[in-house]
C-alpha positions as CSV (number, residue, x, y, z in Angstrom):
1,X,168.0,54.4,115.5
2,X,165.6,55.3,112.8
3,X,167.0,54.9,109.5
4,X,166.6,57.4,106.7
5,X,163.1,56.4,105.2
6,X,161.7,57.3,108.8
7,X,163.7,60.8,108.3
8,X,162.1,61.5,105.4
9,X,158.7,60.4,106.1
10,X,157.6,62.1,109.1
11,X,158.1,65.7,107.7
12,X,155.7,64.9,104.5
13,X,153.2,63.2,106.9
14,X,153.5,66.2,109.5
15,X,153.0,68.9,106.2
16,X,149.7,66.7,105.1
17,X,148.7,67.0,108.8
18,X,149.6,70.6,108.7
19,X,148.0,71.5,104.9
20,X,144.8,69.5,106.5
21,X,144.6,71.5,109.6
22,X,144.8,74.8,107.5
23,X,142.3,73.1,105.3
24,X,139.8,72.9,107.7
25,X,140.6,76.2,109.5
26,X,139.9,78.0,106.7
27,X,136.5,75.4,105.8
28,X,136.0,76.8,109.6
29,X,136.0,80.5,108.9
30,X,133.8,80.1,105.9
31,X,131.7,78.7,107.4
32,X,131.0,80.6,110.6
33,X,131.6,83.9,109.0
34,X,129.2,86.6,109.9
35,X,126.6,87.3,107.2
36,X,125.6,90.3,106.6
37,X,122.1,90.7,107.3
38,X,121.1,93.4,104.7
39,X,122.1,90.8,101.9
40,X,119.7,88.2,103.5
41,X,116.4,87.8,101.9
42,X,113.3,87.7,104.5
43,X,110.8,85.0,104.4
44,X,108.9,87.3,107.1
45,X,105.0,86.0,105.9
46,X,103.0,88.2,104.4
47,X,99.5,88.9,105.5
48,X,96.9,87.5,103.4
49,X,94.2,90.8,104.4
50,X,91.9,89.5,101.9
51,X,91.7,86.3,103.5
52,X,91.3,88.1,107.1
53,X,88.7,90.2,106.4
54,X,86.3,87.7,104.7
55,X,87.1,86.0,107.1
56,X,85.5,87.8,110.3
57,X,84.6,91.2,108.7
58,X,83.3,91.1,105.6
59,X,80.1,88.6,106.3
60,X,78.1,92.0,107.6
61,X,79.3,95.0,105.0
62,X,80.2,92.2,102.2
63,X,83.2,91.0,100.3
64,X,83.7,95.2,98.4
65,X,82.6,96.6,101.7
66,X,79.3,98.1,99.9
67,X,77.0,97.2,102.9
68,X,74.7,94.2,103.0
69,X,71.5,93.8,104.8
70,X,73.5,92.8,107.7
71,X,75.8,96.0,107.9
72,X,76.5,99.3,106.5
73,X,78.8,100.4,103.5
74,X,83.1,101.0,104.6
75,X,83.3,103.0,101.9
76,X,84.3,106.5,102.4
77,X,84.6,105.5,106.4
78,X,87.8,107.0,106.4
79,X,91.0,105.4,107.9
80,X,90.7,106.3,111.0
81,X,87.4,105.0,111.7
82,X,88.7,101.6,110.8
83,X,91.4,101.8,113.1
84,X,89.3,103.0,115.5
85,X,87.1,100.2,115.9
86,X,89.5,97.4,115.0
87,X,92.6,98.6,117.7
88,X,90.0,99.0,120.0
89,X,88.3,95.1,119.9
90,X,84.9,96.7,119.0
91,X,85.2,94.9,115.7
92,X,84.5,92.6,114.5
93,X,82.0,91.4,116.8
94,X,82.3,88.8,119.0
95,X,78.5,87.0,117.6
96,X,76.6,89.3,115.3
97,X,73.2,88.0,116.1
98,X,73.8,89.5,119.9
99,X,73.6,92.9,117.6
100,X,70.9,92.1,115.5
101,X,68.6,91.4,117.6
102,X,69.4,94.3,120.1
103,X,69.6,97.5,117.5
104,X,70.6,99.6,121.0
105,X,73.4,97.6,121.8
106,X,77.2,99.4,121.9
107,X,80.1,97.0,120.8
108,X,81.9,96.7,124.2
109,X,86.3,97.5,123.9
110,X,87.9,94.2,123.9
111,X,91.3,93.3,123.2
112,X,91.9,93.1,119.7
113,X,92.0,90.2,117.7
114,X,94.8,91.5,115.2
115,X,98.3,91.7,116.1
116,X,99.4,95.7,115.3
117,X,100.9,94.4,111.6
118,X,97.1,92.7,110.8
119,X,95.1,95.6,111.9
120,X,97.4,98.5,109.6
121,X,96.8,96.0,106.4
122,X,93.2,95.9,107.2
123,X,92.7,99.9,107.4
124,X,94.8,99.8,103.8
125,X,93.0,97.3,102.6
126,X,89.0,99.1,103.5
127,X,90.8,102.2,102.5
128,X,91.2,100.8,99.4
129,X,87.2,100.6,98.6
130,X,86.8,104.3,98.1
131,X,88.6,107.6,99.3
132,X,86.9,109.8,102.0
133,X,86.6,110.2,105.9
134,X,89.2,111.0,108.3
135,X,92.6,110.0,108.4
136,X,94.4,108.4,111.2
137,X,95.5,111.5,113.6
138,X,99.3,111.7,114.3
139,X,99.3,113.2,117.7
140,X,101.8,115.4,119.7
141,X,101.5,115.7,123.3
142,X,104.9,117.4,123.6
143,X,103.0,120.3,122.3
144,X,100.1,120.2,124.4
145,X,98.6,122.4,126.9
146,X,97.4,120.7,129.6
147,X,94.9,123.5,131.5
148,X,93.6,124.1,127.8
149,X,92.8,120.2,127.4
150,X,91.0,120.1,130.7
151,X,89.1,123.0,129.9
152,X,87.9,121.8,126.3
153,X,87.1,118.2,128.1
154,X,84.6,119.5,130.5
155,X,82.9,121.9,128.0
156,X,82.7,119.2,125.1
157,X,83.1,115.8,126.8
158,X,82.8,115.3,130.3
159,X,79.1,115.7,130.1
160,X,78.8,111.7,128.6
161,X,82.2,110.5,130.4
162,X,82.0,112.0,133.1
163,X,84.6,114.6,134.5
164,X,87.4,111.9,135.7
165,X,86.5,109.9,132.3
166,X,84.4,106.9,133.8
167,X,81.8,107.0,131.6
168,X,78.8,107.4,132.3
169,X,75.1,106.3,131.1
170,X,73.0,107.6,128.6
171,X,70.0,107.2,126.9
172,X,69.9,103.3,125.8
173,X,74.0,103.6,125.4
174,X,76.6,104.3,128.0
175,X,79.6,106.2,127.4
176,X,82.4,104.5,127.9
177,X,85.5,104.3,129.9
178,X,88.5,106.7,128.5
179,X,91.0,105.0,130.7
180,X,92.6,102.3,128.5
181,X,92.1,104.2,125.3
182,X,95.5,105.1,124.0
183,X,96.4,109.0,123.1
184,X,95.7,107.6,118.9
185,X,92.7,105.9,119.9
186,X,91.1,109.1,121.7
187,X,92.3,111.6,119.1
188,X,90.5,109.0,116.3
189,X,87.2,109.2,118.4
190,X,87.2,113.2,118.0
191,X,87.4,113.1,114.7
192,X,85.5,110.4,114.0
193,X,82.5,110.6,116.4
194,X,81.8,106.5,116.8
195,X,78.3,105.6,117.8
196,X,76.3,108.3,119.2
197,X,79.3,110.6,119.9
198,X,79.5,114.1,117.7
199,X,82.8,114.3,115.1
200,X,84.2,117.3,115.8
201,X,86.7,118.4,113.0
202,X,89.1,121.2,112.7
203,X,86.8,123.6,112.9
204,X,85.5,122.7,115.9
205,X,88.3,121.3,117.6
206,X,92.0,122.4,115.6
207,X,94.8,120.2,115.4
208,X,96.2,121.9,118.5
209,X,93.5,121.7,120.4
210,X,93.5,118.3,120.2
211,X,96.6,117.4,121.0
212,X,95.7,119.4,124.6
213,X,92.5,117.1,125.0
214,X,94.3,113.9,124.4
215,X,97.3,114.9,126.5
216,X,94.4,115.6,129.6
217,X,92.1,112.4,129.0
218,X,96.0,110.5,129.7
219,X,96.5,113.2,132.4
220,X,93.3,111.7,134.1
221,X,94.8,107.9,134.2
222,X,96.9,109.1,137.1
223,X,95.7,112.5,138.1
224,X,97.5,114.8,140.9
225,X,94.8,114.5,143.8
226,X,95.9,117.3,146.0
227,X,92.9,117.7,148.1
228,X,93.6,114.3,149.7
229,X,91.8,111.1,149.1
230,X,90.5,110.8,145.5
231,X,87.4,108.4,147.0
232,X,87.6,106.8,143.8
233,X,87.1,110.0,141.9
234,X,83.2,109.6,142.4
235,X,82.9,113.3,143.1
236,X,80.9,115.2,145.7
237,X,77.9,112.3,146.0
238,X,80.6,109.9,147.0
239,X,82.4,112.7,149.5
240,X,79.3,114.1,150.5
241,X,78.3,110.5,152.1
242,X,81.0,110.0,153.4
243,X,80.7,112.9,155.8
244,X,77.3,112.6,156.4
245,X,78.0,109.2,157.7
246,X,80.9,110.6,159.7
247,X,79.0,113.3,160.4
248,X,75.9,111.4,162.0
249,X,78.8,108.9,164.0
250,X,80.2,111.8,165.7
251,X,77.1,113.6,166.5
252,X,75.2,110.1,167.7
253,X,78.1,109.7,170.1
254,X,78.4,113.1,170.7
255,X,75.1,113.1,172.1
256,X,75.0,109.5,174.2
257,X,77.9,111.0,176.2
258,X,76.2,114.2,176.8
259,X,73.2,112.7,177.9
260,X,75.3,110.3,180.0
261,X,76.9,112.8,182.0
């Protein structure tokens, strides 16, 4: 039998075990308590703009943006404008001598370089050379009015893009392509007017009215084609060939078995 020092001994040694295992339950709990996130400092990086656009923007319009020999003045250019060509991968170009030595050349739409965080400090930071221009369009296509859009499209637009908004060519340029321009993106190239295309403002075109275009060039990325096959949305050239080839099949055959019998 255990004598008396053993009685007394395993009780302390199982309240040391005991004290220890609260000890480290508790050390536990400290430790893998939930913290609250709104007490957290970020380390998300800033973006050095200053950096980025000396970088790849400002060897042509130079480090204030005043225009160089190379490239014309930012400022005044307005927000928009900015945004226009940077979202859409126009700027900044690819190789700049491509440019210079072709005057009529159109930057193509890439995709663009800048992530979406990039591209808003940039417009802030060329809007920072001097006030003026257009600012971005905040548009609403809840509000818009679809048969009004299509209706201002072809009267104003359709004429260079051609009525399904394929482009089309011009003289030296080409319009381009309106089907991977985003609802911001088209409402910015109304105002704005890039390259050879008019800037229609409020007078011209009211907030409104906008919103209608903008809702119809989306409408035409997936159109209701209810007179059958689209044919790639050529128009009549494309339909009109394709009967007369039909056409000239049938009667050809036609003919052999008339002749035949």
């Amino acid at each position: 039998m255990p004598g008396p020092g053993c009685r007394t001994t395993a009780p302390r040694g199982q309240a040391f075990l005991g004290a220890g295992a609260l000890v480290a339950v508790a050390a536990a709990s400290f430790v893998l308590r939930p913290v609250d996130a709104t007490a957290r400092p970020s380390h998300r990086p800033a973006v050095d703009v200053r950096a980025a656009y000396l970088a790849e923007c400002g060897v042509c319009p130079g480090a204030g943006g005043r225009g160089t020999t190379r490239g014309p003045t930012l400022v005044g250019v307005g927000r928009a404008s900015v945004d226009y060509w940077i979202s859409t991968g126009r700027m900044p170009l690819g190789d700049p001598r491509l440019y210079a030595l072709n005057a009529r050349k159109t930057p193509a739409r890439h995709p663009p370089r800048y992530s979406r965080p990039v591209i808003d400090a940039l417009v802030d930071y060329v809007a920072s050379f001097g006030a003026g221009g257009a600012d971005i369009p905040r548009v609403d296509l809840r509000a818009a009015n679809l048969a009004e859009g299509g209706e201002l499209f072809r009267a104003q637009c359709a004429a260079c893009h051609a009525w399904a908004g394929d482009g089309g060519a011009l003289l030296h340029r080409e319009a381009p392509s309106l089907h991977r321009a985003t609802a911001t993106q088209i409402a910015e190239a109304v105002r704005v007017g890039p390259g050879l295309m008019p800037a229609f403002g409020t007078a011209a075109v009211s907030d409104r009215q906008l919103d209608s275009v903008t809702a119809y060039v989306r409408y035409l990325d997936h159109p209701k084609d209810r007179g059958g096959n689209p044919l790639w949305h050529l128009g009549p050239v494309a339909e009109g060939a394709i009967a007369w080839i039909f056409g000239t099949g049938i009667l050809v055959l036609a003919t052999r078995w008339i002749g035949e019998t």
